[in-house]
C-alpha positions as CSV (number, residue, x, y, z in Angstrom):
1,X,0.0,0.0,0.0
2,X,1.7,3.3,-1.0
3,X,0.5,6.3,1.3
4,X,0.4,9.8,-0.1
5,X,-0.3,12.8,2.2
6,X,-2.5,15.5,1.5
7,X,-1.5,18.8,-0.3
8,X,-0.4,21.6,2.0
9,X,-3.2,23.9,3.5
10,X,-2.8,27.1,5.4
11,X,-3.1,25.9,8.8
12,X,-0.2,22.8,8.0
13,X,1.9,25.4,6.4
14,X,1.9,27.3,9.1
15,X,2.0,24.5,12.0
16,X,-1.3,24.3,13.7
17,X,-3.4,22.0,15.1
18,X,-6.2,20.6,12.9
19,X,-9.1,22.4,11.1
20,X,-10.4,21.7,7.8
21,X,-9.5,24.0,5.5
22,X,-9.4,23.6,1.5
23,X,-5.5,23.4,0.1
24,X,-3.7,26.4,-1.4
25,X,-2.3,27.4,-3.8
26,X,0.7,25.4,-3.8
27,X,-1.3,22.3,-2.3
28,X,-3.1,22.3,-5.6
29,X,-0.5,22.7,-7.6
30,X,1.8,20.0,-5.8
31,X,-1.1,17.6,-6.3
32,X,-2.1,18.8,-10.2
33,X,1.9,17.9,-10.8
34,X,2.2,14.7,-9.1
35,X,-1.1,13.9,-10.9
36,X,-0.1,14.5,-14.3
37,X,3.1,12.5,-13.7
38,X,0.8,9.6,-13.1
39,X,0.7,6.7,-15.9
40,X,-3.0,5.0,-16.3
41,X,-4.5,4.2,-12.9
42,X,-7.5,1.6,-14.6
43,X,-8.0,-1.1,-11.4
44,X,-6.0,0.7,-8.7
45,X,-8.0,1.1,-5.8
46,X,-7.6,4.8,-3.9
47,X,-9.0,5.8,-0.3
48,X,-9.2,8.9,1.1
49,X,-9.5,9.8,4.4
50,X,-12.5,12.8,5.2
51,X,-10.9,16.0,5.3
52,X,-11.1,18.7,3.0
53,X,-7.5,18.8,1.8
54,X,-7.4,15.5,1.6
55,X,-10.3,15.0,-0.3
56,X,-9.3,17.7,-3.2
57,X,-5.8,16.1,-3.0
58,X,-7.3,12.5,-3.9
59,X,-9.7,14.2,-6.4
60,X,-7.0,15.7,-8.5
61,X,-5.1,12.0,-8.1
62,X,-8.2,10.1,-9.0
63,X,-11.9,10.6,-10.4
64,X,-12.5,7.2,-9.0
65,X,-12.0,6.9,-5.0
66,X,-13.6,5.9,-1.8
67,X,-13.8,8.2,0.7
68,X,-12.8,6.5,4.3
69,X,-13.7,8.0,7.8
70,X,-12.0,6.1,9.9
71,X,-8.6,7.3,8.6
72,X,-9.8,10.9,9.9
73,X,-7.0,13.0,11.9
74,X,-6.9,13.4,15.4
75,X,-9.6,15.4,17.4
76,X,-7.6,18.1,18.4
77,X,-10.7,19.2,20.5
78,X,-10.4,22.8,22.6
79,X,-7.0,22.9,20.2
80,X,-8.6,22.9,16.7
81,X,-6.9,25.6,14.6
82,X,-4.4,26.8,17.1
83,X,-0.9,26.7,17.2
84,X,1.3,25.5,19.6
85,X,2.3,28.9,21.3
86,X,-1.7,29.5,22.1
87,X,-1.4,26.4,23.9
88,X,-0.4,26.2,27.6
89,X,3.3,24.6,28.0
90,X,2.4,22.1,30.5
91,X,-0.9,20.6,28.6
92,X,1.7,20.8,25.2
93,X,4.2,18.2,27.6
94,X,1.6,15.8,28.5
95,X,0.8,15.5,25.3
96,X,4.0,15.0,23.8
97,X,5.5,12.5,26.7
98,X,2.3,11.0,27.6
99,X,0.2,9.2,25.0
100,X,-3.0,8.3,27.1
101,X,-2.8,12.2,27.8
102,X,-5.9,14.0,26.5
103,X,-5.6,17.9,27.8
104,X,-7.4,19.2,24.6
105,X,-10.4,17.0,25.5
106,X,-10.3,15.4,21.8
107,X,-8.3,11.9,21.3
108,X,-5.4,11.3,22.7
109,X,-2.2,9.7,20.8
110,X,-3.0,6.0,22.1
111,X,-6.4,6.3,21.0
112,X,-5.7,7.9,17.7
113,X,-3.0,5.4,17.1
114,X,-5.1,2.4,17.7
115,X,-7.6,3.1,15.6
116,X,-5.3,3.7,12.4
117,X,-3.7,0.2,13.3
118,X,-7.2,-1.6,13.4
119,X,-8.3,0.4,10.2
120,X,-4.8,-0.9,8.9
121,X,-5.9,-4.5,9.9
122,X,-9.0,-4.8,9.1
123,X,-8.6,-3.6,5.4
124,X,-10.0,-6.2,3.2
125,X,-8.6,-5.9,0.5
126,X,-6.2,-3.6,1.4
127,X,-6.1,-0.3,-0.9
128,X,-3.1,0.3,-3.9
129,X,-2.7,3.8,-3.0
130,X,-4.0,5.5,0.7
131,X,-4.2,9.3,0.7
132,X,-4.0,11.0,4.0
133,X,-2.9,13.5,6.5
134,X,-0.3,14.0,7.6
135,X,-0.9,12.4,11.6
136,X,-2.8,9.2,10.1
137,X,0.4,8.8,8.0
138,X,2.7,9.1,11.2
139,X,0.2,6.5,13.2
140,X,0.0,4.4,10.0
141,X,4.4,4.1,10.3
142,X,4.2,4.2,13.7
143,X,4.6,0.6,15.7
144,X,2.8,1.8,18.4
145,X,1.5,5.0,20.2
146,X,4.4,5.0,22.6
147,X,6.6,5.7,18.9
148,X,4.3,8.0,17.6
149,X,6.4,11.3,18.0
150,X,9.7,9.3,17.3
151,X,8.3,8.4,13.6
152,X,9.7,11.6,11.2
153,X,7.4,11.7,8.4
154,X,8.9,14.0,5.0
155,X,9.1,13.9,1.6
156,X,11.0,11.4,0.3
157,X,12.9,11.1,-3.1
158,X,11.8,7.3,-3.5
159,X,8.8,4.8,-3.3
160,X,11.2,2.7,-1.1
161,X,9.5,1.6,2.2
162,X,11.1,1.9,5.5
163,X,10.2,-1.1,7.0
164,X,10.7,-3.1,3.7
165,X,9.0,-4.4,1.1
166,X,7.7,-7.5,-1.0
167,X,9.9,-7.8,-4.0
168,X,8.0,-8.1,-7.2
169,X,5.3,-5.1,-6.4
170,X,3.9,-2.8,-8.8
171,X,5.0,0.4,-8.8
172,X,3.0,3.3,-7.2
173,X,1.1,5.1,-10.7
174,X,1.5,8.2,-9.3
175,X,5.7,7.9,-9.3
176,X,6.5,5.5,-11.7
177,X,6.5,8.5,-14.3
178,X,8.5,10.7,-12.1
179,X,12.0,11.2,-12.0
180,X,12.8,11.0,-8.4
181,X,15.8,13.5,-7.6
182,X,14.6,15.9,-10.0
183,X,10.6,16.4,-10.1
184,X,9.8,15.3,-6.7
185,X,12.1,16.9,-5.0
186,X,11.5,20.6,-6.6
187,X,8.2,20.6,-7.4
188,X,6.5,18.4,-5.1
189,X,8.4,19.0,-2.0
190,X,4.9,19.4,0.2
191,X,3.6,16.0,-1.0
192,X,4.5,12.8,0.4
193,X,5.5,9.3,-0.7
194,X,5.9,7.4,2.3
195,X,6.3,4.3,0.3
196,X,4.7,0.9,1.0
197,X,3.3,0.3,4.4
198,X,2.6,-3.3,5.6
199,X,-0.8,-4.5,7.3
200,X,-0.7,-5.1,10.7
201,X,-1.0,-9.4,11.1
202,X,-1.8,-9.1,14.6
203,X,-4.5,-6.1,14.6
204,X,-4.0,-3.1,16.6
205,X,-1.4,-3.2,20.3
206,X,-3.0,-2.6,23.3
207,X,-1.9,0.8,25.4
């Protein structure tokens, strides 16, 4: 499964917490490029999680897609649209060290984590290409909630996944027409290829 992340938005550009704003400028035309590298996408299956970035993103990747709520971003709750320096420095630590903590009254990391992993697992059949935010791509890489934070999620100049990979897969059609160190890197630096992510066998770890 290759996972894309959405194209940038105000609010990601500029580091805060959640909302659902449309993508800008340069989030549509990150995503207009990487879709006109694409080669013929007939029989690949696409999900979407429900935002609004990254439902335009998916939409400019691919008429035909499935829209997915389960792989919706975290509920930032009281936080929604701020940024970090709004927030109070003590409910920003809990959050960051502690993943059960919940001081914005949404979901906290464990909870956010564990249900990516079980919507990992329990996809039957498991999608070709998964376009997301950028959080469900963290949880989706991370092992577990207690990793979430230590998993660095960036644009990446290949389709190689980090965890490894089957041999023999098809290529991603939204890279295979790309030359890596050259397009992707300069004119797609907000979009991301995570690469291939494998299904958890096991389903979800408890926190």
């Amino acid at each position: 499964m290759f996972v894309i992340t959405a194209g940038r938005t105000g609010p990601n550009r500029s580091l805060r917490f959640g909302g659902d704003l449309s993508l800008d400028e340069r989030g549509h035309r990150d995503m207009s490029a990487l879709a006109a590298a694409a080669v013929d996408p007939a029989g690949v299956v696409v999900i979407c999680g429900p935002e609004r970035a990254t439902r335009e993103s998916c939409a400019l990747l691919a008429a035909d897609h499935v829209v997915d709520a389960r792989l919706a971003s975290p509920d930032f709750g009281a936080w929604s649209g701020l940024a970090p320096e709004e927030i109070e420095p003590e409910q920003l630590r809990a959050w960051f060290t502690d993943p059960s903590a919940c001081p914005h009254g949404g979901e906290s990391i464990a909870s956010f984590v564990e249900r990516i992993h079980r919507w990992r697992a329990d996809a039957e059949p498991a999608p070709d290409v998964c376009v997301v935010s950028m959080p469900v791509a963290q949880a989706l890489l991370a092992d577990d909630a207690a990793r979430y934070f230590a998993v660095e999620v960036r644009p990446r100049p290949s389709t190689n996944s980090p965890a490894g990979d089957d041999t023999g897969s098809p290529e991603c059609p939204f890279t295979s027409a790309m030359s890596p160190d050259t397009v992707f890197r300069k004119k797609l630096k907000h979009v991301l290829i995570v690469g291939r992510v494998r299904r958890c066998s096991s389903g979800p770890k408890k926190t």
